[in-house]
C-alpha positions in Angstrom: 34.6 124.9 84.3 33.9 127.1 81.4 34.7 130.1 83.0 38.5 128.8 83.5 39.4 127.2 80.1 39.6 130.5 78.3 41.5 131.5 81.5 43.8 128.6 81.1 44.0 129.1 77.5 45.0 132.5 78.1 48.0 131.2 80.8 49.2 128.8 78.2 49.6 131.7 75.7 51.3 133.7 77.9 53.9 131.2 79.0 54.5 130.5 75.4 55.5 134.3 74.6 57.8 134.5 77.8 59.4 131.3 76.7 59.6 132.6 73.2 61.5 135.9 74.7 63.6 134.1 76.5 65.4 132.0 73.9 68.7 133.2 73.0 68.9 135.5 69.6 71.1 133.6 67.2 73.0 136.8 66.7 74.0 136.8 70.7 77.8 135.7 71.2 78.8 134.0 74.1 82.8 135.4 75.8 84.9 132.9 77.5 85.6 132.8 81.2 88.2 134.8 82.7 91.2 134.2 85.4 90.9 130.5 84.9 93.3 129.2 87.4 94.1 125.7 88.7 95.3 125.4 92.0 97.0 121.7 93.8 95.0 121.5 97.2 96.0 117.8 98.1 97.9 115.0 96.7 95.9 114.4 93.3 94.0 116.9 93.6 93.1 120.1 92.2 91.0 123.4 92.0 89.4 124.7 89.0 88.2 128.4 89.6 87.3 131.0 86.9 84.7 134.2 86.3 82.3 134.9 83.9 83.3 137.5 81.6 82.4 140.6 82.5 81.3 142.0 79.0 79.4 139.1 78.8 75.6 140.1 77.7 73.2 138.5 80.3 69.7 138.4 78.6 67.8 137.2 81.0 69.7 134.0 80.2 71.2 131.2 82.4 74.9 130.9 81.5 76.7 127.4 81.6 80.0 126.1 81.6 81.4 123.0 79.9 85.0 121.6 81.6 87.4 120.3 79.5 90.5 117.9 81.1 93.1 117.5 78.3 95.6 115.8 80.1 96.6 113.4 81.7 93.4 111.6 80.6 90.7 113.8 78.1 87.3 114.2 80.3 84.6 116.7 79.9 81.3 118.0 81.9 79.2 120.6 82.5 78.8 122.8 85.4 76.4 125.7 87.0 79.4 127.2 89.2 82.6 128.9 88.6 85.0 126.5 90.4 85.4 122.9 90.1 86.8 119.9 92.4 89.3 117.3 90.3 90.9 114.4 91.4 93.6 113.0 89.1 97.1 112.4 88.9 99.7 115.1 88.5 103.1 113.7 88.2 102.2 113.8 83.9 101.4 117.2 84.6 97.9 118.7 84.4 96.1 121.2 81.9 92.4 121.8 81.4 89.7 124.2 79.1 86.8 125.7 80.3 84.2 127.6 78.2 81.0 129.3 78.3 77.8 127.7 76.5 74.2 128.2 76.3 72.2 125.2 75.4 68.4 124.8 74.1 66.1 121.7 72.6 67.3 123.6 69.2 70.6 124.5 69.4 74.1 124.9 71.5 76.0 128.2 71.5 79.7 128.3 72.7 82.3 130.7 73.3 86.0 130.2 72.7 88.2 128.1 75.2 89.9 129.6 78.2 93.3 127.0 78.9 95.5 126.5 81.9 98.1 124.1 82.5 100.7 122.9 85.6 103.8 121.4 84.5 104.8 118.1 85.5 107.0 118.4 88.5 111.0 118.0 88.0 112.6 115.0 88.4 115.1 112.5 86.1 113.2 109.9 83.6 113.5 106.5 85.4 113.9 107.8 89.3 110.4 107.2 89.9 109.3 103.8 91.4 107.4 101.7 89.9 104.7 98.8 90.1 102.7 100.4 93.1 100.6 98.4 94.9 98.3 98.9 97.4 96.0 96.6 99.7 93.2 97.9 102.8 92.1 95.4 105.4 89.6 96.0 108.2 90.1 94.9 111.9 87.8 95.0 114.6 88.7 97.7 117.0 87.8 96.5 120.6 88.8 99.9 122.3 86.7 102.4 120.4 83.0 102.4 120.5 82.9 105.2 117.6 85.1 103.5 115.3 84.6 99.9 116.0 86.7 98.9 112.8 89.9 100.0 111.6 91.7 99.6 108.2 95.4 99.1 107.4 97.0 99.9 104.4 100.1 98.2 103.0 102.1 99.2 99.6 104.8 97.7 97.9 106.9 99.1 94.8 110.2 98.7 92.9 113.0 101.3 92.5 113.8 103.5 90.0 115.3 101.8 86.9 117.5 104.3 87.0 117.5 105.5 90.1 121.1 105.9 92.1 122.2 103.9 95.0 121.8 106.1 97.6 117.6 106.8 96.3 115.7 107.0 99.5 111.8 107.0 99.0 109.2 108.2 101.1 105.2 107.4 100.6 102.0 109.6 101.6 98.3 108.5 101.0 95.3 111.1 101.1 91.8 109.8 102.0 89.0 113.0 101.8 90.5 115.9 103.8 92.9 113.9 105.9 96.8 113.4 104.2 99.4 110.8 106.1 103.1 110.0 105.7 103.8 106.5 106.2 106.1 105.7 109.3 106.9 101.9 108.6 108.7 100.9 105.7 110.4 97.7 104.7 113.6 98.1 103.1 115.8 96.2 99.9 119.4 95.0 100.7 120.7 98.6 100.0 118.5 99.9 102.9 115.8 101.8 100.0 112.5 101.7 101.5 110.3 99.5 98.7 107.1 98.8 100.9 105.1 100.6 103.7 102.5 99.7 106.3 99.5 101.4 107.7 98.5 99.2 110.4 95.5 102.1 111.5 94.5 104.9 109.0 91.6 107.1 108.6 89.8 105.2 105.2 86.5 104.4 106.0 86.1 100.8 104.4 82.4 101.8 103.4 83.6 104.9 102.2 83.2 105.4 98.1 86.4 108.2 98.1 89.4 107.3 95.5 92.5 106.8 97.8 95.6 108.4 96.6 98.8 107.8 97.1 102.2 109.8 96.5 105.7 108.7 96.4 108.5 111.0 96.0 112.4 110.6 96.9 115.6 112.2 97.7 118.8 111.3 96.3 123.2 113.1 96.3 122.8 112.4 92.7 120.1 113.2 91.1 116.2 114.6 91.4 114.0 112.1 92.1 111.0 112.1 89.9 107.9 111.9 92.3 104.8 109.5 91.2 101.2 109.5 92.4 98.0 106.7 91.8 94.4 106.7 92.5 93.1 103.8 94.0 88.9 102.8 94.1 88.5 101.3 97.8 86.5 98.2 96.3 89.7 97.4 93.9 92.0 96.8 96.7 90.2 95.9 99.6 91.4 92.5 100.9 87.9 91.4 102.8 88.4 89.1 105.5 87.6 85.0 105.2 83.9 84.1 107.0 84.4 83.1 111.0 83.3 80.1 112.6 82.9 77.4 109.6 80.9 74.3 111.2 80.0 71.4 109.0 77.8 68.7 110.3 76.8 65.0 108.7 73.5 63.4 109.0 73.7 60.3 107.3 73.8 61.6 103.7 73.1 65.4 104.3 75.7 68.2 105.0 75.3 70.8 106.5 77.6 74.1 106.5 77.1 77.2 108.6 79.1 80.6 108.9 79.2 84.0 110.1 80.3 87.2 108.1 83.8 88.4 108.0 85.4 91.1 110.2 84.1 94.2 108.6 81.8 97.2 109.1 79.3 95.9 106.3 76.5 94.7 107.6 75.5 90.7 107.1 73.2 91.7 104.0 76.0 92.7 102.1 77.9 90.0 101.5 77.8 86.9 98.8 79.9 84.1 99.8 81.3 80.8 98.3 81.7 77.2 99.6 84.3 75.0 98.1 83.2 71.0 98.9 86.3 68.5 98.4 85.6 64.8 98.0 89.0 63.3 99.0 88.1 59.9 97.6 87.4 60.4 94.4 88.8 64.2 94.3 85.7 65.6 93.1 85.5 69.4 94.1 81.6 71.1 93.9 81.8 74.9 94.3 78.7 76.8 95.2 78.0 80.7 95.1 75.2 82.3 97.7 74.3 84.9 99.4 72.8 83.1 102.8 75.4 81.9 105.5 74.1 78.4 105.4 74.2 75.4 102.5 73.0 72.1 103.0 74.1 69.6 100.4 73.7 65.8 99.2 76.8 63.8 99.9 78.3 60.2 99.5 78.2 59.1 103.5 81.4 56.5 102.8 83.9 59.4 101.8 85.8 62.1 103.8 85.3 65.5 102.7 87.1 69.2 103.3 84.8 72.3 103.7 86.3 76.2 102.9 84.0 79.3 102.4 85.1 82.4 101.0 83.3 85.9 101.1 82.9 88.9 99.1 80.7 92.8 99.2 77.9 91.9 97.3 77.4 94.8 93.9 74.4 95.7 96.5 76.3 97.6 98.7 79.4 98.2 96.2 81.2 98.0 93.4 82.0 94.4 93.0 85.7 93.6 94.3 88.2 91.0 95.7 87.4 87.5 97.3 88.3 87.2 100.3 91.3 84.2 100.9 89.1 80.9 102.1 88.8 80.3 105.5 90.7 77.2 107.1 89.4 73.7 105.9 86.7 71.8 107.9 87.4 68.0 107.9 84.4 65.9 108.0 83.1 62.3 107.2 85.1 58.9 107.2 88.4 58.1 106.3 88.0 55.8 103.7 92.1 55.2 103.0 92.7 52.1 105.2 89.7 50.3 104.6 89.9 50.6 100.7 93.0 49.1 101.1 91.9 46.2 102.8 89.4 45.8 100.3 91.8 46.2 97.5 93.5 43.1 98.8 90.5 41.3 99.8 89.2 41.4 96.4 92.8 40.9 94.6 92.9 37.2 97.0 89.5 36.4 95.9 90.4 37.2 92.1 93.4 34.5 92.6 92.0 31.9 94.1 88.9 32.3 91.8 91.4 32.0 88.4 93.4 29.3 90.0 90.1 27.2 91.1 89.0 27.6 87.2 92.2 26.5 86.1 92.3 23.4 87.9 88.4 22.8 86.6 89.5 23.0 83.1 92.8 20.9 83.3 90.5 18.3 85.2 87.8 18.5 82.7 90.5 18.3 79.0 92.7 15.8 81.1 95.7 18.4 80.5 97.6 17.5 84.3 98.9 14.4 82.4 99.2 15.7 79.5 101.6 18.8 81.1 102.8 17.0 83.9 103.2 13.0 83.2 104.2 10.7 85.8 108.3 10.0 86.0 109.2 6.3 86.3 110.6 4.8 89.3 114.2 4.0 89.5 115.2 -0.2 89.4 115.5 -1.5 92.8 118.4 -4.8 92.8 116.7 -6.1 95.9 113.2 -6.2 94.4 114.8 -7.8 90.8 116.7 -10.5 93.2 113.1 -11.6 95.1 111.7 -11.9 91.5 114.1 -13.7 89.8 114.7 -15.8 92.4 111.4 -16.7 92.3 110.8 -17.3 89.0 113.7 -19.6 89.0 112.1 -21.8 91.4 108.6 -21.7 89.9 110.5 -22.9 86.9 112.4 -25.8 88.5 109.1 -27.3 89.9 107.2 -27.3 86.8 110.7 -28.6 85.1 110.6 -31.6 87.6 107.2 -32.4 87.2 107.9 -32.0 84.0 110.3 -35.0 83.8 108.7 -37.2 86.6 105.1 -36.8 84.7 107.3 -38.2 81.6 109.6 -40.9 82.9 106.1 -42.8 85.0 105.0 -43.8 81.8 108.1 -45.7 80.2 109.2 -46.5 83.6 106.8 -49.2 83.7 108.1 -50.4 80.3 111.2 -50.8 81.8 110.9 -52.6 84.6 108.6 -55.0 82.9 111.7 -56.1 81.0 113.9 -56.4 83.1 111.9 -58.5 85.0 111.6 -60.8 81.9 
């Protein structure tokens, strides 16, 4: 051990003086590249290519190169090589800087630019389409065992403000290395083709490559200005809705099981959504997992609809479209004709229950008189005859023994004179 620490030491030094030789003299000056170029090789995309200057001082130094893209969107990085892949649109045109640098912890050293440029490609303002839109969906492919899934591709767009009636449009898409033209369109009531379908291409719907797409046209009347669009896979994939919803209920407990959508991500890489409708009270609970399984707490008197939906998880992508939900599930008891019934049951009860207190309380304050008194009979002639004939006897018997009870006393009077 102390044999090798001055031999260490002496290492350390001498790494220090190569480093020290190799930094760059401040007085060095760095050339820009030479036969910068660009070159289209594919719809939105092109080739960068250049060569170091050749009165360019080496120095035992390693030369970089710092890209510039001015337009159509301003980007910059830094490369090793002399050529350089870009993908971009080109129907704004398409003009880029490239320059040498050297770099250190204490400084950056640069050479002049070196500029290229490609014109935007002829055409009249307002003959290009507009509002693109495209959409990918995967299909399982039962007749190929090396691509068991395929993807279709379907665009739409709108004509040319200012396009001419007889405009005919035609639409390519490149995915990597492979460019296609499309061979179905859909057409407007003046037969211009404003929509295309792919119903088998080759994008690999795991695949991380930017789709682009190309439209150009043909017209009698004027040059038809041709328009181009990147695309990121994850943006426009349509993923398919989860297969084989069940949904079970044990007394108060549902349960909801699926299987992952049609597509060549595996069953890890999916989050999913269930949507749980109360259609009693309307309620609606929405839950977001990443399991194909949820078991929930539910009222065992209502009915209730069940729909999942599914998306690629941010583990296996970028994070992109929902899928559509899959078909509702209908489960529990319809509680619509019974809560009817009840509804009346309980209105019947209500009444007779009001009209029973009613009664109580005109009972009770001796208001059924009061609001209803009785209404007198009418006079019966027969009934006045029997009673007045009647009384008019009663009266003559009393009458007569009335005058007999007084004419016994004096008749005694009477006859006692005359007899004298």
């Amino acid at each position: 051990m102390i044999i090798m620490a001055p031999v260490l030491l002496i290492l350390l030094g001498a790494t220090e003086i190569l480093q020290a030789d190799l930094l760059p003299d401040d007085k060095i000056s760095l050339l820009p590249p030479v036969n910068f170029t660009i070159k289209v090789t594919g719809l939105a995309q092109v080739l960068l290519r250049w060569e170091p200057n050749p009165d360019q001082e080496q120095r035992n130094v390693n030369l970089e190169y710092q890209v510039k893209i001015n337009a159509p969107k301003d980007d910059d990085y830094e490369t090793r090589i002399t050529e350089s892949k870009c993908v971009t649109i080109l129907h704004k045109g398409f003009s880029a800087s490239v320059r040498t640098i050297l770099q250190n912890d204490h400084s950056l050293l640069a050479s002049s630019w070196a500029s290229a440029e490609l014109h935007a490609p002829p055409g009249s303002p307002g003959t290009s389409v507009v509002n693109l839109t495209c959409t990918t969906n995967t299909t399982a492919d039962n007749y190929s065992h090396l691509r068991p899934y395929q993807v279709s591709l379907h665009c739409t767009w709108l004509v040319g403000t200012d396009a001419p009636e007889d405009t005919q449009y035609f639409l390519y898409y490149r995915y990597g290395s492979w460019t296609e033209e499309c061979q179905e369109y859909s057409k407007d009531s003046m037969g211009r083709n404003i929509a295309c379908w792919f119903p088998r291409t080759f994008i690999h719907s795991r695949g991380r490559d930017w789709l682009a797409v190309l439209i150009n046209g043909s017209s009698k009347h004027s040059a038809i200005k041709p328009f181009d669009q990147l695309f990121a896979l994850h943006a426009i994939d349509q993923i398919n809705p989860p297969l084989n919803v069940t949904a079970e209920i044990e007394g108060t407990r549902l349960s909801i099981q699926w299987e992952k959508p049609v597509s060549a991500f595996p069953i890890h890489c999916f989050d999913y959504e269930v949507k749980i409708h109360n259609a009693r009270n309307g309620y609606l609970q929405i839950e977001k997992m990443m399991t194909n399984a949820f078991i929930s707490i539910i009222d065992d008197l209502s009915k209730y609809d069940v729909q999942v939906r599914a998306a690629v998880s941010s583990m296996c992508r970028e994070a992109g479209l929902w899928s559509e939900w899959s078909q509702p599930i209908y489960v529990g008891k319809d509680e619509h004709k019974p809560l009817r019934e009840w509804f009346l049951i309980v209105l019947m009860a209500t009444i007779c229950f009001i009209l029973l207190i009613l009664l109580l309380i005109c009972r009770i304050c001796h208001l059924w008189i009061k609001l209803f008194p009785p209404i007198p009979a009418p006079k019966s002639n027969i009934k006045d005859l029997f009673v007045t004939a009647n009384y008019e006897k009663a009266g003559s018997v009393e009458t007569e023994i009335e005058v007999i009870s007084y004419i016994e006393k004096p008749g005694v009077e009477t006859l006692e004179d005359s007899v004298f």
